[in-house]
C-alpha positions as CSV (number, residue, x, y, z in Angstrom):
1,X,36.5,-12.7,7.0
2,X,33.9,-11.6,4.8
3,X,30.1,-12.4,5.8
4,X,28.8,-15.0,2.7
5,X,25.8,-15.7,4.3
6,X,22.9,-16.7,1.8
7,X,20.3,-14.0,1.2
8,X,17.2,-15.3,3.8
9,X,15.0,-15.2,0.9
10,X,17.3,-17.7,-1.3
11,X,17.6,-19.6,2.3
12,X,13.4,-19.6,2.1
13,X,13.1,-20.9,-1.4
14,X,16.1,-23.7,-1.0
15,X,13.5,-25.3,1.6
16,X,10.3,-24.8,-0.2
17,X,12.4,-26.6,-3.2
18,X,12.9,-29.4,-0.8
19,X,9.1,-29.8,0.6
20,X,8.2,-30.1,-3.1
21,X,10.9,-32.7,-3.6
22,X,9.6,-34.4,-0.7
23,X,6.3,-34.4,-1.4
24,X,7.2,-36.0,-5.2
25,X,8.8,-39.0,-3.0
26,X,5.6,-39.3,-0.7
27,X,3.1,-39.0,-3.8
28,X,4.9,-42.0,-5.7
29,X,4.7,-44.4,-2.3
30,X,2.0,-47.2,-2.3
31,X,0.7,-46.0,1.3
32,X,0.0,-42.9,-0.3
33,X,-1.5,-43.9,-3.2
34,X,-3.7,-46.1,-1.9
35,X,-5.3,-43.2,1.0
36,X,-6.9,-41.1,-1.4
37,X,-7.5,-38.5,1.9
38,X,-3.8,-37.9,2.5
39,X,-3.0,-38.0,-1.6
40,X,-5.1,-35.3,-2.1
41,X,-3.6,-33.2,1.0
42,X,-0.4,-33.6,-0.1
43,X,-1.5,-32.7,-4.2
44,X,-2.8,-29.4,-3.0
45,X,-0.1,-28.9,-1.4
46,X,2.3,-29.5,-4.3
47,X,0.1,-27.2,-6.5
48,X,0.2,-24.3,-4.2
49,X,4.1,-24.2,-4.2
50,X,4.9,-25.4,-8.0
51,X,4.8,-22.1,-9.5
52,X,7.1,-21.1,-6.9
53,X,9.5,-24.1,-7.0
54,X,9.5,-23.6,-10.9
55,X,11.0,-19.6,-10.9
56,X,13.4,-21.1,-8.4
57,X,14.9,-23.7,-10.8
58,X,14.9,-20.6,-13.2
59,X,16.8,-17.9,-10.9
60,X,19.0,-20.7,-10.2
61,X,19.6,-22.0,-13.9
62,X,20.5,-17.8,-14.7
63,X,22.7,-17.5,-11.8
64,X,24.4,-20.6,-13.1
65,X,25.1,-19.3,-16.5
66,X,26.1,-15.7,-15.0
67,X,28.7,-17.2,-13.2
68,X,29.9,-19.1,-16.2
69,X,29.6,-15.6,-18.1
70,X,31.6,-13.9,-16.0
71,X,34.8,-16.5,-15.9
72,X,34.7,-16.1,-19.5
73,X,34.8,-12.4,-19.3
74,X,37.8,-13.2,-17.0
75,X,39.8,-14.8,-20.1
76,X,40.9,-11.9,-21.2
77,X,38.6,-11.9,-24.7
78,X,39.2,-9.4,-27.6
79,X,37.3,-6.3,-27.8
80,X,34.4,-7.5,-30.0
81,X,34.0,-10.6,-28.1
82,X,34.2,-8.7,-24.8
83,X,31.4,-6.4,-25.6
84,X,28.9,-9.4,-26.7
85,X,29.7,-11.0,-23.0
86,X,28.9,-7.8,-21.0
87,X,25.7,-7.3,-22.7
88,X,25.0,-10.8,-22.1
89,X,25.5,-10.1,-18.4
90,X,23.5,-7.5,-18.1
91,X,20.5,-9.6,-19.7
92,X,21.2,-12.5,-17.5
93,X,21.5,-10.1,-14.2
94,X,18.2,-8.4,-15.2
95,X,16.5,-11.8,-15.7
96,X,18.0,-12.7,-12.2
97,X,16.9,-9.6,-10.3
98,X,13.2,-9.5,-11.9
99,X,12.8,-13.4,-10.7
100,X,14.2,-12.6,-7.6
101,X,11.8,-9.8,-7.2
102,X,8.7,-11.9,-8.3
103,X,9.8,-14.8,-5.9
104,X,9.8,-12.3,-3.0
105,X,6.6,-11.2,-3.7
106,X,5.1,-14.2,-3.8
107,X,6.6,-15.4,-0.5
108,X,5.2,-12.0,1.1
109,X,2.7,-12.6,3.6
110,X,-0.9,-13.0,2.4
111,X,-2.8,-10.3,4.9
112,X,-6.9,-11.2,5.0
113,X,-7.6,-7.4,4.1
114,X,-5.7,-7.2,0.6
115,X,-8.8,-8.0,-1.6
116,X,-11.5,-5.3,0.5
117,X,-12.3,-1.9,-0.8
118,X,-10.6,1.4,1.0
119,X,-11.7,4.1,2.8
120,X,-8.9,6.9,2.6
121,X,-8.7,9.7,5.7
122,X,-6.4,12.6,4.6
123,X,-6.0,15.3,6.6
124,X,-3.5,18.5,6.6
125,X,-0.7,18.3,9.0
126,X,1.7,20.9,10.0
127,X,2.1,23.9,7.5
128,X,-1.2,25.8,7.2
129,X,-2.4,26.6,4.3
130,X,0.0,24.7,2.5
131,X,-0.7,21.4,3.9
132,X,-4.7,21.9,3.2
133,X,-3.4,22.4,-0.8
134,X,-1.1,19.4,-0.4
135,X,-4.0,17.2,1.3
136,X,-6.0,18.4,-2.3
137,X,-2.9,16.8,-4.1
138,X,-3.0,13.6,-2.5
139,X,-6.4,12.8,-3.0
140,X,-6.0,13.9,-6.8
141,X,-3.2,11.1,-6.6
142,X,-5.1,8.7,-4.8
143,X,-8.1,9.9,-7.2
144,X,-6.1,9.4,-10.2
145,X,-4.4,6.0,-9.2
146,X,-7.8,4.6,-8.8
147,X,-9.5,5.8,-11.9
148,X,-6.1,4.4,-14.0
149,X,-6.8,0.6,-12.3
150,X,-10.7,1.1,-13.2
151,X,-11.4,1.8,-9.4
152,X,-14.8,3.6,-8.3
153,X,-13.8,6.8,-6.2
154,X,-17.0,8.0,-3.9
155,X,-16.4,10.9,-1.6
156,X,-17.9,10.3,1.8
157,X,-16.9,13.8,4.0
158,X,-15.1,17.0,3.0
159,X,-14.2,19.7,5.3
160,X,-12.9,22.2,2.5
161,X,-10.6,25.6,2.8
162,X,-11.3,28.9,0.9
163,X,-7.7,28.2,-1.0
164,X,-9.2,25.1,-2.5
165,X,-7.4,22.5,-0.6
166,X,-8.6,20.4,2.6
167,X,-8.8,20.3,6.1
168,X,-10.4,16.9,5.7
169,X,-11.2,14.6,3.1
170,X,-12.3,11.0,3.5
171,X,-13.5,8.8,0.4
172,X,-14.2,5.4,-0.7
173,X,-12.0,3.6,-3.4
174,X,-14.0,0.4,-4.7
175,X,-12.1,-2.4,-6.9
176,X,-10.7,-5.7,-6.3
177,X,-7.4,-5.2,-4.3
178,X,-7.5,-2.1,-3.9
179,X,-6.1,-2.1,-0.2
180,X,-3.5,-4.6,-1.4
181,X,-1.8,-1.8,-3.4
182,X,-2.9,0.8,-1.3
183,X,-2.5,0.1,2.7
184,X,1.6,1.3,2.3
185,X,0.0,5.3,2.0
186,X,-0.8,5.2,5.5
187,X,1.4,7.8,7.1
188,X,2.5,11.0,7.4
189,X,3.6,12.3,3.9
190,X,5.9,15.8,3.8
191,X,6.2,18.0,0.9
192,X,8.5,20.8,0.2
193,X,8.3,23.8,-2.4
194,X,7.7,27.2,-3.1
195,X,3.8,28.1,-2.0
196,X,2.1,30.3,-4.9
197,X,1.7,33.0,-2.0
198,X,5.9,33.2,-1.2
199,X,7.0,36.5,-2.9
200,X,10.1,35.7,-1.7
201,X,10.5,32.3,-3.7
202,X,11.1,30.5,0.2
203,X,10.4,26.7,0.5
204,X,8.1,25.6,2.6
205,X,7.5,22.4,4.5
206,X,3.9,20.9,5.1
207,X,2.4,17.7,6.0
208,X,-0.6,15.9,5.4
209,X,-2.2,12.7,6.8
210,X,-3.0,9.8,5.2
211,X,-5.2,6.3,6.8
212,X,-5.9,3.8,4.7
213,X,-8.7,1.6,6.2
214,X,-10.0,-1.9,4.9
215,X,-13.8,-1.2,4.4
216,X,-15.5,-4.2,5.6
217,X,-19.6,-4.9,5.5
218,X,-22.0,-5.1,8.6
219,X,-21.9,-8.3,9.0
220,X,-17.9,-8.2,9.3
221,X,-18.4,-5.5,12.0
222,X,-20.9,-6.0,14.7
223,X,-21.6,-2.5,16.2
224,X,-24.3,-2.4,19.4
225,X,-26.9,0.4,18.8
226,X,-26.8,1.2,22.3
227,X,-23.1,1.9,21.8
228,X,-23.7,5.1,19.5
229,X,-24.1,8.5,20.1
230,X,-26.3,10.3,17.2
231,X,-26.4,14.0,17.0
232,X,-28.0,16.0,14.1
233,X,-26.8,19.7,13.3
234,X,-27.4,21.9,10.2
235,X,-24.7,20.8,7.4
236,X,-22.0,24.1,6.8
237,X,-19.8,25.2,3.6
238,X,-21.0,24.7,-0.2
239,X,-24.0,23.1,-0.7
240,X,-26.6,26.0,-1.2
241,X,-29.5,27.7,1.4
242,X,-31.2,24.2,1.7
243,X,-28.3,21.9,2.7
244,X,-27.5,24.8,5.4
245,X,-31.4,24.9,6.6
246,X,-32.0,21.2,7.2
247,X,-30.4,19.4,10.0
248,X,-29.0,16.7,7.4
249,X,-25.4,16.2,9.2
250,X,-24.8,13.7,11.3
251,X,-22.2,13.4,14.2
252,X,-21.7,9.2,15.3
253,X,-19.6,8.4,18.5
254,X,-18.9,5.4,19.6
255,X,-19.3,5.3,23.1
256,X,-16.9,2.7,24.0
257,X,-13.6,3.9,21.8
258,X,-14.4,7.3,21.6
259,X,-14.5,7.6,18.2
260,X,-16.2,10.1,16.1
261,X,-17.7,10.1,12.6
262,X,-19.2,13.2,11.6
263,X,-20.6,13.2,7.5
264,X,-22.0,16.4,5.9
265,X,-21.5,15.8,2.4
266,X,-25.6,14.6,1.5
267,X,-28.5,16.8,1.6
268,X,-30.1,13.3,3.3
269,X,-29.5,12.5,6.7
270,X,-29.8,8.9,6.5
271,X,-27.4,8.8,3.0
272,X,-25.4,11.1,5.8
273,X,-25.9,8.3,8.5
274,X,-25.0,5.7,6.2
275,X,-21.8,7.2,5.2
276,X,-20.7,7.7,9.1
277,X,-21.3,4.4,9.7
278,X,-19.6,2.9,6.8
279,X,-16.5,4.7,8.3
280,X,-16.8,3.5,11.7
281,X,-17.6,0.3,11.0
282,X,-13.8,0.5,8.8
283,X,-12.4,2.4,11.8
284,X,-13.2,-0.5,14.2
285,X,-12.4,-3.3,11.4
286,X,-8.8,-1.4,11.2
287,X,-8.4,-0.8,15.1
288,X,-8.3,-5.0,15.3
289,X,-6.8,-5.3,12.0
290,X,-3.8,-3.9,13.1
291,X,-3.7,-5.3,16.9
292,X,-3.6,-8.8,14.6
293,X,-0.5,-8.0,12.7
294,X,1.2,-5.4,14.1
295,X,3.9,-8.0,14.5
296,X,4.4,-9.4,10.9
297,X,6.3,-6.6,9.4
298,X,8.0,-3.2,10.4
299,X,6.1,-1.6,7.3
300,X,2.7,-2.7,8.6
301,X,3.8,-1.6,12.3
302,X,4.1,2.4,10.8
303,X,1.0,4.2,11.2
304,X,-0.4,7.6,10.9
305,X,0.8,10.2,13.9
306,X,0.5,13.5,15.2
307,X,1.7,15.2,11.5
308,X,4.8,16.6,13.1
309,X,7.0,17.3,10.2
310,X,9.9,14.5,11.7
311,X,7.2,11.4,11.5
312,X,7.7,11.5,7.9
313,X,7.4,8.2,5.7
314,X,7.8,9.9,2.2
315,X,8.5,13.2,1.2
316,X,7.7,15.1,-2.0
317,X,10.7,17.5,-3.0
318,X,9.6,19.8,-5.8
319,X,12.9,22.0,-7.1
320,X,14.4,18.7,-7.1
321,X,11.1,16.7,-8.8
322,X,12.1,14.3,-6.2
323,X,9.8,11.8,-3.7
324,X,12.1,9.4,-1.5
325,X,10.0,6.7,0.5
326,X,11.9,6.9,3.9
327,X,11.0,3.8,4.9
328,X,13.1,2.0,2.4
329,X,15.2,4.5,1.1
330,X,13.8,4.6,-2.3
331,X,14.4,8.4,-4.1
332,X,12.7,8.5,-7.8
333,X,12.7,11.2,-9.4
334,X,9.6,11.7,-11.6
335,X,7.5,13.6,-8.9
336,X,5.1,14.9,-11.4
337,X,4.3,11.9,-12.9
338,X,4.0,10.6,-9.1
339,X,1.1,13.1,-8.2
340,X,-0.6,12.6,-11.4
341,X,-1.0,8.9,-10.3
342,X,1.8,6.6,-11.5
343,X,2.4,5.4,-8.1
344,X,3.2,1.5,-8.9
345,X,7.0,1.9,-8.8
346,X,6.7,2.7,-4.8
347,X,3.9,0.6,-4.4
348,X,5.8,-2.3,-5.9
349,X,9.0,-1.3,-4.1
350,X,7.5,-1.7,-0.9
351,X,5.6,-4.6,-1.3
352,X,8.8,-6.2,-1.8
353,X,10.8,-4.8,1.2
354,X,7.6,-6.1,3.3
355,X,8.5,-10.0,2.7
């Protein structure tokens, strides 16, 4: 017997309808309206679900006239008439799976982080050279995501290679939701393609790193002094004979995790210090952050691992201008415009699979 059980989503909204009926009943009732306290509980309450409740009577007024679409395409209709039925199905199913898709999103759990600035860790993974050049593309993504919303960028560390990619980059994207969109990066992302340096015209398989962390203020964070570890040591790379003459880089360690911040970047060691700290402070933030809801989704559970090439979450296939998000399954393939920063159709894609 076939399974018809509702989709859990519908099963979610056919109950909110209900509370809002519910609370209609209770607003109208004397008792209620004369405890102004308990009337204005139960308004707020209305208000926040209203905008649901009202897509819901939509999606179900569309899937009522889809139905009666298709018995009439049932009828056996002439050819003219047939043709004006299907492409009114196609409307009506479009209408239905674009409310759908905004109900879900709005049911999706609200996570206290979404509205915080980022701090973005990318680092190469397995593959050499080749993943230092692919860690370059990502933050050009990231880079060029941010810049398209009217996001600030800020680099805060760069350990650069002599091919122009990275060992290391970590930078700061500023603008209002800007974790929202962009905590589903974190993970290990694989590309495969032909490296400029393959005579032979061979693929080649790299990784790269990505940690999105929250970036959170001091006050959030509450780091003892006597829990740090300070070191100083003369900056290395690009920067010119003063950067490499001063002892303007700073190495933090956090005694009780272990972890360790170095910045390089600033010919000031306190700009330096600053910069480690900010990243610490997001490192910590993120440690609890994540102990909190490491239960609330599968998607949030994913983090970033060792960069073995099978921990995959998305991978970037360029003879077939092809990136699939493993996580849900999605394959689009527009892989260029993907790297230069048109990353809402995955975003968006797993923001719904989340709820």
């Amino acid at each position: 017997m076939q399974n018809t059980r509702p989709d859990p989503v519908v099963e979610k909204l056919d109950s909110i309808e209900k509370r809002y009926q519910e609370i209609n009943a209770l607003m109208a009732r004397e008792e209620i309206t004369s405890d102004p306290e308990r009337l204005q509980t139960l308004a707020q309450e209305q208000a926040s679900i209203k905008e649901l409740v009202l897509k819901y009577c939509a999606y179900k007024a569309v899937d009522r006239n889809l139905a009666e679409t298709r018995e009439m395409q049932d009828d056996g209709l002439d050819n003219e008439m047939g043709d004006l039925i299907k492409e009114e199905m196609e409307t009506l199913e479009a209408r239905r799976e674009n409310l759908l898709r905004e109900m879900r999103m709005a049911l999706k759990p609200r996570d206290p982080a979404d509205q915080k600035d980022v701090i973005i860790e990318i680092r190469a993974g397995a593959g050499g050279g080749e993943a230092a050049l692919f860690a370059g593309d990502l933050f050009r993504t990231y880079s060029r995501y941010a810049l398209a919303k009217g996001w600030q960028v800020d680099t805060l560390s760069t350990s650069e290679t002599g091919i122009g990619g990275f060992k290391e980059i970590i930078f700061e994207i500023r603008g209002k939701g800007a974790f929202s969109r962009l905590k589903y990066e974190r993970g290990v992302h694989r590309v495969q393609r032909v490296p400029l340096t393959e005579s032979g015209g061979r693929i080649h398989t790299s990784t790269a790193t990505v940690a999105v962390l929250p970036r959170v203020d001091e006050v959030e964070v509450n780091i003892n002094p006597e829990d740090l570890r300070i070191d100083t040591f003369r900056a290395s790379g690009p920067g010119g004979q003063l950067v490499n003459k001063l002892s303007s880089a700073v190495r933090i360690t956090h005694i009780p995790t272990g972890m360790v911040v170095t910045c390089q970047d600033e010919r000031s060691q306190l700009k330096n210090k600053m910069k480690a700290l900010s990243v610490l402070r997001a490192r910590l933030y993120d440690q609890e952050h994540r102990k909190q809801l490491q239960q609330v989704t599968e998607n949030r559970r994913l983090q970033v691992g060792s960069g073995d090439r099978a921990e995959k979450i998305r991978t970037y296939n360029f003879p077939q201008s092809r990136v699939t998000d493993h996580r849900i399954g999605l394959t689009l393939h527009n892989l260029r415009n993907i790297l230069e920063g048109d990353l809402d159709d995955l975003i968006d894609a797993l923001g719904v699979a989340e709820v």
